[in-house]
C-alpha positions as CSV (number, residue, x, y, z in Angstrom):
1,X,0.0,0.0,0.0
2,X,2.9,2.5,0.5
3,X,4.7,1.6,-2.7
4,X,1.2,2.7,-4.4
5,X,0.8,5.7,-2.6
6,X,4.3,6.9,-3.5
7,X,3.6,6.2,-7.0
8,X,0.7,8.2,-7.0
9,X,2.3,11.2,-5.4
10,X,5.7,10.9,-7.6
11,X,3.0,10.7,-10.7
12,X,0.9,13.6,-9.5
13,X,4.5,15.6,-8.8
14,X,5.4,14.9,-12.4
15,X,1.6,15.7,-13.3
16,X,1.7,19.2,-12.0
17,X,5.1,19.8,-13.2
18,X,4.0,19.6,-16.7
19,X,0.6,21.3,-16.2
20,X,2.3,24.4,-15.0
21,X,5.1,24.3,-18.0
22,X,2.6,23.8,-20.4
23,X,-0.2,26.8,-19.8
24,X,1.1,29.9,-18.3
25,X,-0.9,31.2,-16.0
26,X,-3.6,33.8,-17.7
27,X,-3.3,37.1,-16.8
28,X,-6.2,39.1,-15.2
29,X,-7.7,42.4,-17.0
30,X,-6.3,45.6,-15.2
31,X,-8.3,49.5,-15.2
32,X,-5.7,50.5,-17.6
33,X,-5.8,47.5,-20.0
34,X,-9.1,48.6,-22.2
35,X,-8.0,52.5,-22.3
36,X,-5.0,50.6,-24.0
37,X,-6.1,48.2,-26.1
38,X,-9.0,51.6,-27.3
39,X,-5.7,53.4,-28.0
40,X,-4.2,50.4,-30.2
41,X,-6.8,49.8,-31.9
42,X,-7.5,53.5,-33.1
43,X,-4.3,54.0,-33.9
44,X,-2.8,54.8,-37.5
45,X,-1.6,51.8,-37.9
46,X,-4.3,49.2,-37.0
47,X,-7.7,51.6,-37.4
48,X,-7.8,50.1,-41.0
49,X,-7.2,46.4,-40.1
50,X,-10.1,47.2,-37.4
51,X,-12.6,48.3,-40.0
52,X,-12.2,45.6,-41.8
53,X,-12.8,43.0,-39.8
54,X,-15.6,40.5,-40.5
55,X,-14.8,40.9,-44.2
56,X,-14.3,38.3,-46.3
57,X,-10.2,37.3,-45.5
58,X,-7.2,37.7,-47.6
59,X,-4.8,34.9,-49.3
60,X,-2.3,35.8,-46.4
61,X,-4.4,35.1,-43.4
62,X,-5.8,32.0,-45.4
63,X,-2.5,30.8,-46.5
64,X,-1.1,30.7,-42.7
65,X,-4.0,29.3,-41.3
66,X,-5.1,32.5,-39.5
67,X,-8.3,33.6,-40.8
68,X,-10.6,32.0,-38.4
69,X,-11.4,34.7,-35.9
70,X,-9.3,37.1,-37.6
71,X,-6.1,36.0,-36.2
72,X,-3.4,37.1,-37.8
73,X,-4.7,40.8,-37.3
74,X,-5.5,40.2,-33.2
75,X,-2.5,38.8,-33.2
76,X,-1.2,41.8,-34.7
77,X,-2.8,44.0,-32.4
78,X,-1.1,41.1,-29.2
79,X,2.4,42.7,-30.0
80,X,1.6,46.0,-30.5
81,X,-0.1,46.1,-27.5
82,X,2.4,44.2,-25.6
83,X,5.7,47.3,-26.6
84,X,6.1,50.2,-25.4
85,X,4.6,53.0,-27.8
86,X,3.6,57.0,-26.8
87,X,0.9,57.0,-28.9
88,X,-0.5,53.7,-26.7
89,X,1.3,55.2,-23.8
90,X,-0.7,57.9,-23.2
91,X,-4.6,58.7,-22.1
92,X,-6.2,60.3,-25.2
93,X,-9.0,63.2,-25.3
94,X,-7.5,64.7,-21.9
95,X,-10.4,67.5,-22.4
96,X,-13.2,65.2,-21.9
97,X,-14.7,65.9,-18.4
98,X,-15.1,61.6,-17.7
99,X,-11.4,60.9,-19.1
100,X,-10.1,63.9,-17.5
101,X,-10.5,62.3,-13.8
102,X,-8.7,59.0,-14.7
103,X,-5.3,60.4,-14.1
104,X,-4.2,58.1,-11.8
105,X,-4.4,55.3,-14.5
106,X,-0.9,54.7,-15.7
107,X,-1.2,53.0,-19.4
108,X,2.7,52.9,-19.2
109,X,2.5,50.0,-17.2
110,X,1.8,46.4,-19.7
111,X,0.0,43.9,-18.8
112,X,0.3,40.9,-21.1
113,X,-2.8,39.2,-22.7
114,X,-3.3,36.5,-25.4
115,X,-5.0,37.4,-28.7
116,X,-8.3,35.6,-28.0
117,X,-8.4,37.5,-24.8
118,X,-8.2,40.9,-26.7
């Protein structure tokens, strides 16, 4: 009986070893994450990519296997989001009188989220 249940607890050990190498742990949405992810995706560079979403998809995102749920562009957006950038950096339309009493949200600091979660 103790030979089995040192089996089970080395197998368990090995178990939970490879569950926590294999999925890293999510992370959780913080206040400054959506005022981010606005500011990504109504930037220069990916405003385009956002209007076109549910269009029909392009050779490149079909040829890489990337289409479904728009991928390749979220996936896009991941990195973007994920670097430092002023333009993503910074709280836009200061003047409006709702944004203008969120100054203690610091968009400077990243919090790292998958694509799907975007």
């Amino acid at each position: 009986m103790i030979k089995k249940l040192v089996s089970l607890h080395q197998i368990k050990a090995i178990y939970d070893k490879n569950a926590e190498t294999s999925y890293p742990a999510p992370t959780r949405k913080e206040m400054q994450c959506p005022y981010r992810l606005l500011n990504n995706l109504f930037s220069d560079a990916s405003a385009e990519g956002f209007a076109q979403l549910g269009n029909v998809a392009d050779c490149t995102a079909l040829d890489a296997g990337k289409a479904a749920n728009n991928q390749l562009f979220w996936e896009g957006i991941q990195e973007a989001f994920e670097c430092q950038n002023e333009v993503y950096d910074n709280l836009h339309f200061a003047d409006d009188e709702v944004l203008s009493e969120l100054d203690y949200i610091n968009l400077q600091k990243i919090v790292p989220h998958d694509w799907r979660k975007l």
